[in-house]
N, C-alpha and C positions, 0 to 999 in steps of 0.2 A: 218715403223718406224716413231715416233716423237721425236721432239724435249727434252731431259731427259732421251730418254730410254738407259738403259746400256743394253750393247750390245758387244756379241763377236765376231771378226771379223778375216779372215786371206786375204793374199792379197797378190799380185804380182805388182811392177813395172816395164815399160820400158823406156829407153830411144832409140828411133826408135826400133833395132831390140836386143839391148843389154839390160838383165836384168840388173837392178841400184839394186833392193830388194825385198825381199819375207820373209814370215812369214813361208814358206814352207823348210825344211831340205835339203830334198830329193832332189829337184829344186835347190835348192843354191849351191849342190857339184856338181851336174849333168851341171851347167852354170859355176863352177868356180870361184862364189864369196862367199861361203862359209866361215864365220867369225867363230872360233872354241870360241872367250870370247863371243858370242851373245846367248841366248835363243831362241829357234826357237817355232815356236806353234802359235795358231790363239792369237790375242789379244784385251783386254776391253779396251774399251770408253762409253764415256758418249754424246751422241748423239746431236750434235747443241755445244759442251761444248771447240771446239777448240783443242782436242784431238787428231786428225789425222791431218792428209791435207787439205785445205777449201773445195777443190774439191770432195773431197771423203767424207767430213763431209754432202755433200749438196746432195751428193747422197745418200747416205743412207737412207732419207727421203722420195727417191723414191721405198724404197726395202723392203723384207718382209723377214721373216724368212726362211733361207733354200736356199734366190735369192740368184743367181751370176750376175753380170753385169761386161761388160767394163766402164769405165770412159776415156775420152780423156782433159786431164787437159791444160787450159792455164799456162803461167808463174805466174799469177795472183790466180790462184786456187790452186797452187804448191808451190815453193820455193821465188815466187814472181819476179818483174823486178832485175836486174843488179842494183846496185845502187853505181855514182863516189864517193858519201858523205862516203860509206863504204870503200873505198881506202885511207889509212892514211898513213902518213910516219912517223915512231917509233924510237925512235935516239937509236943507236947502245948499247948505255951504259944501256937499259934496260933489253936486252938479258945478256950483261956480266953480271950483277947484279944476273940472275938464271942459270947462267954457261949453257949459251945457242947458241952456231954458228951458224946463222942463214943459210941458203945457199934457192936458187931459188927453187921454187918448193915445199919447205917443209913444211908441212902441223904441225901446233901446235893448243893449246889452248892459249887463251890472256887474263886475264880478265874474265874467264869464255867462251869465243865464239870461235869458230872455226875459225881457219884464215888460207890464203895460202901466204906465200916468195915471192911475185912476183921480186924483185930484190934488190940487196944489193951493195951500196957501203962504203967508207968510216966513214962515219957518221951517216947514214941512211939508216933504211930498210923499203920497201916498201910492205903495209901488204894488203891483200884484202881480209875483214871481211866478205864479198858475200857470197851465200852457192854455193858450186861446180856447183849445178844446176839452180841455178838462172839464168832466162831469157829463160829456155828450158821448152820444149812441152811435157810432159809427158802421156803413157797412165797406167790407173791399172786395174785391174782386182781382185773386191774384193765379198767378199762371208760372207754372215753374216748367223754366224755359234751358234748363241744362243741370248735370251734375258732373260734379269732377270723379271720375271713373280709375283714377293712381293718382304717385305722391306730384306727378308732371305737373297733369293738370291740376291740383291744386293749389302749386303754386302762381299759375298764370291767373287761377280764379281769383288768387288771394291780393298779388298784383293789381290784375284788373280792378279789384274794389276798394284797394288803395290810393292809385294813380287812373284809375279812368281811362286806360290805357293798356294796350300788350305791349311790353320790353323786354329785350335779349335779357335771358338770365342762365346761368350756370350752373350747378351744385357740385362742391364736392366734402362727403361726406357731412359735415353740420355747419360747412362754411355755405353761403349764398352768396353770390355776385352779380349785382342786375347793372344793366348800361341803360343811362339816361340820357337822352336827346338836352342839346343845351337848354333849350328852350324851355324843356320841364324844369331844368336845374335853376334857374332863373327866377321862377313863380316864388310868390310869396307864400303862399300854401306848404312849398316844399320839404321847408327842415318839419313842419309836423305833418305831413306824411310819410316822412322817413322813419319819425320817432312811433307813431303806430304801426307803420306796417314790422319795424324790427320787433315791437311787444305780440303783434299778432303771430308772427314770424314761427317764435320762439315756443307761442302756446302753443300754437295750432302744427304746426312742422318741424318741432324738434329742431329747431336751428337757432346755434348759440351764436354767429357772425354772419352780419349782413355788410355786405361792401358795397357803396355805389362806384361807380366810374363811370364819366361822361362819356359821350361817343367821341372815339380818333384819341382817346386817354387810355388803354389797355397796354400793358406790358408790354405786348407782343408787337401793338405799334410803334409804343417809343424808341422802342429798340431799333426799330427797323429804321426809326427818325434817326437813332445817332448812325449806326452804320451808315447811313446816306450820306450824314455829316460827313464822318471822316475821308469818304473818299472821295468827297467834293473837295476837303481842305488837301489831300493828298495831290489829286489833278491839280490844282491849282498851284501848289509848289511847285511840279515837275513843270506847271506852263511857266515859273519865273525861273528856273534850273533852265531853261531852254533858251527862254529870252536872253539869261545872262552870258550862255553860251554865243547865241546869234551875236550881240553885242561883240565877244571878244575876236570871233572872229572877222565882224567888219573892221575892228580897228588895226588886227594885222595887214589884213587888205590894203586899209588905207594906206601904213607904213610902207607898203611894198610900195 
């Protein structure tokens, strides 16, 4: 692999002898850490682009289609050192403010970032913005399970690792048009998977216009919706053209 190639990947983590994560289903109920809101399945990056882990992003540069390799990650290749700068103290009345009791141990969002409770007194909670894993040794074990071979396939790779999903999509010249199933259009995830997949879009494929359209919403349907129209409403005049006719001639009838 080089640096650009989109590339699909699945993969296992450890920490020493305990799986932390996998891409694997089967593995993740069989260990116990099976997350039932997560998607399971190999997944796309864009090779050198900061998409995985550094460590495993720098390995993959060593592997080929089809490879499996171990990786034995530093803290530096992984979730990075411990860092005190990240240990902040949060005055009490911000949590009140989101009707939030803070207590030791609890894991929330802040800001946008993951943080852990490390302790709480009167006034002050004491948050540590760290990632769980920060300052540990990790090893993975990853398998690069496909590459995008033209511009086709990589926009279905790029799709796929947006939306978790293959959807019809189109190109013409720098314009992209993908059709989305109502159902995806619905989720709450949606407008920001739309807002990254257009910034990916645009680095990685040269394309300055992304359009969605729902399914049974394309041009070529609606059109065909109003043509139906009109000559639904056109039949229907000539059946009251008709009626009115039948009408005048029974009431000559009757005069006769």
């Amino acid at each position: 692999m080089k640096k650009g190639d989109f590339v699909r990947v699945s993969y296992s983590g450890w920490l020493g002898e305990n799986l932390i994560e996998t891409t694997d289903e089967d593995l993740a109920k069989k260990e116990g850490i099976y997350s039932k809101g997560r998607r399971y399945g190999p997944t796309v990056v864009v090779v050198g682009e900061g998409m995985i882990l550094p460590g495993i992003d720098k390995g993959l540069e060593t592997m080929k289609l089809g490879e499996k390799k171990r990786f034995k990650l530093s803290p530096s290749d992984a979730y990075g050192e411990r860092s005190f700068k990240l240990i902040q103290l949060v005055p009490m009345r911000d949590f009140r403010k989101q009707k939030i009791t803070p207590m030791p141990g609890m894991i929330l969002e802040i800001e946008g970032r993951p943080a852990r409770i490390q302790s709480v007194t009167s006034g002050r909670v004491r948050v540590d913005f760290n990632h769980p894993l920060a300052g540990k040794e990790l090893e993975y074990e990853v398998k690069v399970e496909g590459v995008a071979k033209n511009e086709t396939e990589k926009i279905a790779f790029l799709i796929e690792r947006n939306f978790r999903q293959n959807l019809k999509h189109r190109k013409d010249g720098k314009k992209l048009t993908i059709t989305v199933p109502v159902e995806l259009s619905m989720s709450q995830m949606y407008p920001v998977m739309q807002a990254v997949f257009k910034v990916e879009a645009k680095k990685f494929l040269g394309v300055d216009d992304v359009v969605f359209e729902k399914e049974g919403e394309s041009k070529g349907e609606i059109k065909s919706e109003k043509r139906t129209t009109k000559g639904t409403t056109k039949r229907r005049g000539e059946g009251r053209k008709a009626s009115k006719s039948s009408t005048k001639r029974n009431k000559q009838t009757t005069g006769k």
